[in-house]
DRENTORKOL-3810 file (N, C-alpha, C; in nm, 4 decimals):
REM DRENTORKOL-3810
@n.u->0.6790; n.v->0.8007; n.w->-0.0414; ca.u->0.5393; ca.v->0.7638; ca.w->-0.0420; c.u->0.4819; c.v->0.7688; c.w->0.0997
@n.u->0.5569; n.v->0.7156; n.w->0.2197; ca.u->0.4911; ca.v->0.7281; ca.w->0.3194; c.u->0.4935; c.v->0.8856; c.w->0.3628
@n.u->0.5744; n.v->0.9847; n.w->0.2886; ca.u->0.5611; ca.v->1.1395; ca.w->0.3724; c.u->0.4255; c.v->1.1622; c.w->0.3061
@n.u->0.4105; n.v->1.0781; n.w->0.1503; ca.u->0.3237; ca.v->1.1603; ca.w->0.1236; c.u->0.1768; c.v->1.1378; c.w->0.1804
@n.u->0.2108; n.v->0.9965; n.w->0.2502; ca.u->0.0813; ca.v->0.9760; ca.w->0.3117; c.u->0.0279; c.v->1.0288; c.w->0.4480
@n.u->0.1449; n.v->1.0949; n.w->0.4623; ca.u->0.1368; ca.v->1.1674; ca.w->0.6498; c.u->0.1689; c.v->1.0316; c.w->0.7501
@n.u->0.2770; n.v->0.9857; n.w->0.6827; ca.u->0.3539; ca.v->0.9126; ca.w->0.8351; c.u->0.4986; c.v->0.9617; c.w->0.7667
@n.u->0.5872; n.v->0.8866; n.w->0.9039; ca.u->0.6851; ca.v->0.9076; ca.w->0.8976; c.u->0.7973; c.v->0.8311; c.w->0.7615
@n.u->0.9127; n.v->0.9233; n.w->0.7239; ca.u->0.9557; ca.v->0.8751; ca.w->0.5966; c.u->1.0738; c.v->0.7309; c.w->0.6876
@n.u->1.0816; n.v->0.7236; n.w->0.7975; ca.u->1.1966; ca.v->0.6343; ca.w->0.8255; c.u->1.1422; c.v->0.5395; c.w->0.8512
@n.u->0.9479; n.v->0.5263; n.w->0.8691; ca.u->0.9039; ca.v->0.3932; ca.w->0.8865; c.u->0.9225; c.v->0.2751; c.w->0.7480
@n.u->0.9445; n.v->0.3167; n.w->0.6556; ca.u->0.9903; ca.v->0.2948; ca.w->0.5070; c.u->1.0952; c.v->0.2171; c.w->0.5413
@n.u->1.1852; n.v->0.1953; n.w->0.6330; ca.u->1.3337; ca.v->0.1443; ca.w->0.6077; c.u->1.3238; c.v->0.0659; c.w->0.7033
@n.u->1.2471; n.v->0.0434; n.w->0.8214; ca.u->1.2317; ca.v->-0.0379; ca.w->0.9020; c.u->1.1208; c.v->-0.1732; c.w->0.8735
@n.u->1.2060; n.v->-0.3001; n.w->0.8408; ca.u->1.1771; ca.v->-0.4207; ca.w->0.8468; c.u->1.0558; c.v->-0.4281; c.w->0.9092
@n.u->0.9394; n.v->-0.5342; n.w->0.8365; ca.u->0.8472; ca.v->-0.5510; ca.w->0.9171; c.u->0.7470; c.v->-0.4711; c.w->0.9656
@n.u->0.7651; n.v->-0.3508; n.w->1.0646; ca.u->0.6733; ca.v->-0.2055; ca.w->1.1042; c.u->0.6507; c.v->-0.1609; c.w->0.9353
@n.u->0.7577; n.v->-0.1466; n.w->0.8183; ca.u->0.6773; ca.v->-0.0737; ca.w->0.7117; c.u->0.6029; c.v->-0.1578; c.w->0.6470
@n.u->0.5827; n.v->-0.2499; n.w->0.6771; ca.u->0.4184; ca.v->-0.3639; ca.w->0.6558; c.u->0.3333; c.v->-0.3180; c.w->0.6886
@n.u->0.3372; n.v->-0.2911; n.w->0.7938; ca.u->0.2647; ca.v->-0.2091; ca.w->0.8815; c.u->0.1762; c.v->-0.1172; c.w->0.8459
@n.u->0.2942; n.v->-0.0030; n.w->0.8374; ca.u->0.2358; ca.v->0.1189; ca.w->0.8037; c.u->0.1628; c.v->0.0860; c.w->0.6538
@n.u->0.2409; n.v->0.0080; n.w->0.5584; ca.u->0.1844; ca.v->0.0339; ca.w->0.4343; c.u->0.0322; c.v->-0.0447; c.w->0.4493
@n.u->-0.0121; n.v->-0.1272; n.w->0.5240; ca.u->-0.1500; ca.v->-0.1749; ca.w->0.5857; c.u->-0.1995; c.v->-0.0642; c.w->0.5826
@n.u->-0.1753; n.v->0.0575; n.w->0.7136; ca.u->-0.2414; ca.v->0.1516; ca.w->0.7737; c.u->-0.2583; c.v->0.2747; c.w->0.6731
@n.u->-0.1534; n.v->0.2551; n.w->0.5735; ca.u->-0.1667; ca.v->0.3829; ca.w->0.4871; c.u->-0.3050; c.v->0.3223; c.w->0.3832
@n.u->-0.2936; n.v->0.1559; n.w->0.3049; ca.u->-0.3961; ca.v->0.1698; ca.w->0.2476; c.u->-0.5093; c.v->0.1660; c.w->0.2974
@n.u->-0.5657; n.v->0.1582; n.w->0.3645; ca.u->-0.7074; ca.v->0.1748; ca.w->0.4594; c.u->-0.7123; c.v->0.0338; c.w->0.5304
@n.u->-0.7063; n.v->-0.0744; n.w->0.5071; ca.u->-0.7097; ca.v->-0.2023; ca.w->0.5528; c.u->-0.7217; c.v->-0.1905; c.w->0.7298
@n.u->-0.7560; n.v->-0.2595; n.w->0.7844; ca.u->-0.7827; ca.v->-0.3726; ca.w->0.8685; c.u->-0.6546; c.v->-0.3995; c.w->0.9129
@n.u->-0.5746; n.v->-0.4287; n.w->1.0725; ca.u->-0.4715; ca.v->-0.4655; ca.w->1.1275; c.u->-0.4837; c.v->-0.6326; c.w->1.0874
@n.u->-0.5783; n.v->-0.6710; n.w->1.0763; ca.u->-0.5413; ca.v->-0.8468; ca.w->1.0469; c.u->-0.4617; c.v->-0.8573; c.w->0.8999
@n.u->-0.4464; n.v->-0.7533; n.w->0.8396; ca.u->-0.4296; ca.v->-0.8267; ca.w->0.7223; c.u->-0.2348; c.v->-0.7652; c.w->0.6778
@n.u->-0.1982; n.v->-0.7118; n.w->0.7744; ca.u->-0.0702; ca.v->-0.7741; ca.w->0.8207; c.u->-0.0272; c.v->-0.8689; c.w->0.8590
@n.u->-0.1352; n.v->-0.9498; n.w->0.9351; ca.u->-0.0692; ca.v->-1.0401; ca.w->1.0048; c.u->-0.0905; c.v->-1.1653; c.w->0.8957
@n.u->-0.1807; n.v->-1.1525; n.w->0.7870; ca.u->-0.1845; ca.v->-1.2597; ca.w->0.6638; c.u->-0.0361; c.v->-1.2320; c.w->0.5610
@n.u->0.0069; n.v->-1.0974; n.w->0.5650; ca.u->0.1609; ca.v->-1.1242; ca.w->0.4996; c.u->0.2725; c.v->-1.2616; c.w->0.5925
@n.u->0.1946; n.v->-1.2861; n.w->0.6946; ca.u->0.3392; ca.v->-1.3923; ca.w->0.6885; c.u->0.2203; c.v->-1.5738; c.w->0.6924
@n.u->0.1067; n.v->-1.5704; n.w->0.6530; ca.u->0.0468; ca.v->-1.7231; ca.w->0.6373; c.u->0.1250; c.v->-1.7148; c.w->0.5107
@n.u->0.2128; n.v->-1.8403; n.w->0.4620; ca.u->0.1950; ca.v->-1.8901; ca.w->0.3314; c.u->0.0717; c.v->-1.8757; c.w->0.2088
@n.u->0.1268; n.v->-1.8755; n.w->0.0814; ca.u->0.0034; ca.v->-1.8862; ca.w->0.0052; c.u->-0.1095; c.v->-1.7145; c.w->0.0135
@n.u->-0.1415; n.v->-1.7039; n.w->0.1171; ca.u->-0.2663; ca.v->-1.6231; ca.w->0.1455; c.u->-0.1533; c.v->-1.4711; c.w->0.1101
@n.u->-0.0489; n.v->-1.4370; n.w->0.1602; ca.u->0.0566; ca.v->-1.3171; ca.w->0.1673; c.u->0.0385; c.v->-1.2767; c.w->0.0469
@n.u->0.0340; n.v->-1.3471; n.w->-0.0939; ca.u->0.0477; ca.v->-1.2853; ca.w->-0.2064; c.u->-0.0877; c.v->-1.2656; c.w->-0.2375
@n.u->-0.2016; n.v->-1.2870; n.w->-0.1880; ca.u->-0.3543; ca.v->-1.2056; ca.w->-0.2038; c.u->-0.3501; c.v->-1.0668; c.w->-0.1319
@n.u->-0.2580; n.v->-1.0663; n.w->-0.0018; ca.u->-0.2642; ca.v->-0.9768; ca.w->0.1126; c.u->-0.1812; c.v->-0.9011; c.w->-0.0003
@n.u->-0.0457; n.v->-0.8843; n.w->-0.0402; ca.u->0.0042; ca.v->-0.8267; ca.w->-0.1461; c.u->-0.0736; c.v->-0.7879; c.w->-0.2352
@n.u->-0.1264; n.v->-0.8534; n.w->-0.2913; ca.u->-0.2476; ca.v->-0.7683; ca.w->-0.4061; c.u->-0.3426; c.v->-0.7008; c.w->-0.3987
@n.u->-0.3967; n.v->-0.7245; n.w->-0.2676; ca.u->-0.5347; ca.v->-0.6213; ca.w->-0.2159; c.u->-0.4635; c.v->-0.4576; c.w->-0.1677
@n.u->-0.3756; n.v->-0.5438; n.w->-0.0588; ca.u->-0.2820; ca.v->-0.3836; ca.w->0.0007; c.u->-0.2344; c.v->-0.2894; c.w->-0.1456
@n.u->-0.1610; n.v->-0.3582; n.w->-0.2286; ca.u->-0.1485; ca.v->-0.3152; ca.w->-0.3224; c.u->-0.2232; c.v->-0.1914; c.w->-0.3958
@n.u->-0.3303; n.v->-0.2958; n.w->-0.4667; ca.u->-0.4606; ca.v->-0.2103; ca.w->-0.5555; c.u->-0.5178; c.v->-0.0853; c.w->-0.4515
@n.u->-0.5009; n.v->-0.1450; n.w->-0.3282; ca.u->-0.5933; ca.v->-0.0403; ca.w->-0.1943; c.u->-0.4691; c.v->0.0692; c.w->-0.2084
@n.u->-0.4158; n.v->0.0918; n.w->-0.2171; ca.u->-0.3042; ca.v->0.1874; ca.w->-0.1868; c.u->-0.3053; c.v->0.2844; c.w->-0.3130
@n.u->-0.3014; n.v->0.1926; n.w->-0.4559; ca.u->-0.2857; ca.v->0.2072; ca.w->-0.5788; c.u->-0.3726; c.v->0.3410; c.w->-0.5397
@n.u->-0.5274; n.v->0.2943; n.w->-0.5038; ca.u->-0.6583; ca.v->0.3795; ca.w->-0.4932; c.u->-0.6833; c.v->0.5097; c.w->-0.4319
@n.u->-0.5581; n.v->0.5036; n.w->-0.3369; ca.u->-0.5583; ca.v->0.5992; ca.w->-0.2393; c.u->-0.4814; c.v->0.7252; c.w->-0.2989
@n.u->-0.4139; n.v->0.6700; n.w->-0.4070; ca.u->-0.3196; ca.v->0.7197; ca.w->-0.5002; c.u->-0.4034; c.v->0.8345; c.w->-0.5745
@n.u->-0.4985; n.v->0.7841; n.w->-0.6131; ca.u->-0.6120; ca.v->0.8029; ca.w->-0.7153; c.u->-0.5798; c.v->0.7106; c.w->-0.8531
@n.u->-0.4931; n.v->0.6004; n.w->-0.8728; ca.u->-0.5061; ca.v->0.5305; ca.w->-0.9412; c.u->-0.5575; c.v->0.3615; c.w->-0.9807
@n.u->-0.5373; n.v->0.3628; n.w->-1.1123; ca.u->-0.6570; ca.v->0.2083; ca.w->-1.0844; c.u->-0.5440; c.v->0.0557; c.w->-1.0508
@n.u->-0.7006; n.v->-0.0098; n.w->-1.1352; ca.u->-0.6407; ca.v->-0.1507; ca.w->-1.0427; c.u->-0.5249; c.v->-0.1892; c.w->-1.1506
@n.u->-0.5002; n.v->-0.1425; n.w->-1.2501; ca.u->-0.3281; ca.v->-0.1891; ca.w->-1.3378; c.u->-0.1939; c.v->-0.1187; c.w->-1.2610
@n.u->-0.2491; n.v->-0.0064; n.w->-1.2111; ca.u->-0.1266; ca.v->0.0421; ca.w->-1.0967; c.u->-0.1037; c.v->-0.0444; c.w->-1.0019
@n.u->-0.2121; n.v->-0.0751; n.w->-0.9443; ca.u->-0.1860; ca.v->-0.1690; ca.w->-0.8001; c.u->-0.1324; c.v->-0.3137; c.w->-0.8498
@n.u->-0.1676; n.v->-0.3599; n.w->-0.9373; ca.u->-0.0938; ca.v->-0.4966; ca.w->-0.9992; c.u->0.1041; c.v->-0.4185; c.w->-1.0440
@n.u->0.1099; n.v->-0.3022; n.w->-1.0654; ca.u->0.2602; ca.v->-0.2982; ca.w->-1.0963; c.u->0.2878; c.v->-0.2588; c.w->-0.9347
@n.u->0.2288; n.v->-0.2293; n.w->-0.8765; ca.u->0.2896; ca.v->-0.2360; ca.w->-0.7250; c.u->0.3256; c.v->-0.3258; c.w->-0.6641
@n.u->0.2703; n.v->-0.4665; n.w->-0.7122; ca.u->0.2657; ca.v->-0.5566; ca.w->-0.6852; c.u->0.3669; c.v->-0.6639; c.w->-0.7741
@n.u->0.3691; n.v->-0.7137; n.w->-0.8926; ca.u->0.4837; ca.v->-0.7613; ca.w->-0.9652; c.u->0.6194; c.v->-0.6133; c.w->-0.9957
@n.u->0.6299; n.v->-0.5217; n.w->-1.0064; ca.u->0.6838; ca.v->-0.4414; ca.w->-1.0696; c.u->0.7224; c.v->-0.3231; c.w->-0.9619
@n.u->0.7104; n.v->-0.3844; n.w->-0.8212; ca.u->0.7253; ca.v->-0.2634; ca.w->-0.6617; c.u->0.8232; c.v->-0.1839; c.w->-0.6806
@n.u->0.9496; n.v->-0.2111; n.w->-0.7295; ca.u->1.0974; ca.v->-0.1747; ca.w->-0.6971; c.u->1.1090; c.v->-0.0682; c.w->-0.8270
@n.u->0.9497; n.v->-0.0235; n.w->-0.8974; ca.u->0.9448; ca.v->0.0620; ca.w->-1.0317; c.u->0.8823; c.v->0.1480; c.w->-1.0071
@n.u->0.7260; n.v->0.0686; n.w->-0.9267; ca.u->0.5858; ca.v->0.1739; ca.w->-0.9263; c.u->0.6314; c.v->0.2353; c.w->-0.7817
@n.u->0.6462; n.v->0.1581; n.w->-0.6546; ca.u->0.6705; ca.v->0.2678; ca.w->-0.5127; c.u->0.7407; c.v->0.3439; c.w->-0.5364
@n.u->0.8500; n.v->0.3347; n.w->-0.5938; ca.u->0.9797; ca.v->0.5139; ca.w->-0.6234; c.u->0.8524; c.v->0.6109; c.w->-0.7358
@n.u->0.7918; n.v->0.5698; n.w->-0.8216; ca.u->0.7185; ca.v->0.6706; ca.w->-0.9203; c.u->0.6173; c.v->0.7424; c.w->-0.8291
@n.u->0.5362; n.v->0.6537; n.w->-0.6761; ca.u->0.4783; ca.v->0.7009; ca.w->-0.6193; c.u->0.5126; c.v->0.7899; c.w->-0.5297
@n.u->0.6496; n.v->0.7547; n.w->-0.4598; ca.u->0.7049; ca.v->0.8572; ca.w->-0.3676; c.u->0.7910; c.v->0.9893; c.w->-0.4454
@n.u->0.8295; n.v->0.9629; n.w->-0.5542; ca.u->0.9397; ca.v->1.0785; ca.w->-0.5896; c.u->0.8391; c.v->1.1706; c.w->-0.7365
@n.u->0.7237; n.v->1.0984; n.w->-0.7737; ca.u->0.6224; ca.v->1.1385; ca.w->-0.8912; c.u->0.5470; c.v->1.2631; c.w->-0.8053
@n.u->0.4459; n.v->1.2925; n.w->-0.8887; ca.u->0.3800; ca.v->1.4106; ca.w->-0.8849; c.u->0.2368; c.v->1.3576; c.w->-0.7923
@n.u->0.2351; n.v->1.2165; n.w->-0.7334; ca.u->0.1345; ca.v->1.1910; ca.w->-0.7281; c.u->0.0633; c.v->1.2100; c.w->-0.5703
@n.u->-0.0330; n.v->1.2711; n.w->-0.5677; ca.u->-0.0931; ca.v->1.2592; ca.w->-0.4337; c.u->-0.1888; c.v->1.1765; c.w->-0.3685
@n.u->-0.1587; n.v->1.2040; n.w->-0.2197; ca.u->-0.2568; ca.v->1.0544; ca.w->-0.1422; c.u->-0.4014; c.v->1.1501; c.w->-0.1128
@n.u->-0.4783; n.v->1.0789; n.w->-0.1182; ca.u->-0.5863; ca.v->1.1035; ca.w->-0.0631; c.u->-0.6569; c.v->1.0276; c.w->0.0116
@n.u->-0.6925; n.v->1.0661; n.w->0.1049; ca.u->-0.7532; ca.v->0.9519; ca.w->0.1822; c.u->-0.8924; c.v->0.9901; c.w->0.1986
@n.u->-0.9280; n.v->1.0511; n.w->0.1304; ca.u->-1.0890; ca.v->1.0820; ca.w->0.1529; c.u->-1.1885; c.v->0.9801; c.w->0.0518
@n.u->-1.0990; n.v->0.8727; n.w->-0.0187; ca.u->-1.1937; ca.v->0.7786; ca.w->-0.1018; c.u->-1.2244; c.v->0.6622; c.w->0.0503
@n.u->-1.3440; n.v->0.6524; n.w->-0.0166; ca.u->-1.4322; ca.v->0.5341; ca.w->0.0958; c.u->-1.4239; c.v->0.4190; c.w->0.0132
@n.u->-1.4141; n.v->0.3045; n.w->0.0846; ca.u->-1.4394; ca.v->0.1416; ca.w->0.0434; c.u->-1.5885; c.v->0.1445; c.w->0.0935
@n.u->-1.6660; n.v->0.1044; n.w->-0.0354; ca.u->-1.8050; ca.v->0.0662; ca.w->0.0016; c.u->-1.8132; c.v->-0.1173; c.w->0.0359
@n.u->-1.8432; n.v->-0.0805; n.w->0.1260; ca.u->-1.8794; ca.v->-0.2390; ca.w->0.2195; c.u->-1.9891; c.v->-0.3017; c.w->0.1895
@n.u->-2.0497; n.v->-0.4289; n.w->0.1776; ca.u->-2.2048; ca.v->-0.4522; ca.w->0.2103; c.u->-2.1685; c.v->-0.5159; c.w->0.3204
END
């Protein structure tokens, strides 16, 4: 999943930095790594990174919830599946 996002595949195996990257791959904001380690708040940061990633996927928000309870099923279907990243979807802001 991360080749397919255009980073490196060994940032994946490294503790911690693949927080990171998986932040930077779904579009997010550097703060919201640093909310995976507040208590409580980590498993919202889990669900947003999640669905945001899901999106980048081109899929919806029931993907990003199995990314999220069901990771160790949906990240291998994303990295070894047919599926591509795109990063040309925009988050509309107000």
């Amino acid at each position: 999943m991360f080749e397919k996002a255009g980073k490196s595949g060994w940032a994946g195996i490294i503790p911690i930095y693949n927080l990171y990257v998986l932040v930077k791959i779904s579009g997010n904001a550097w703060y919201w790594f640093a909310l995976f380690f507040v208590p409580v708040i980590n498993f919202f940061a889990t669900l947003k990174v999640s669905i945001d990633i899901a999106g980048k996927f081109n899929k919806g928000i029931l993907f990003g919830l199995g990314l999220t309870f069901l990771s160790f099923i949906f990240y291998p279907l994303l990295g070894f599946g047919g599926y591509q990243y795109n990063d040309t979807t925009t988050s509309t802001g107000a």
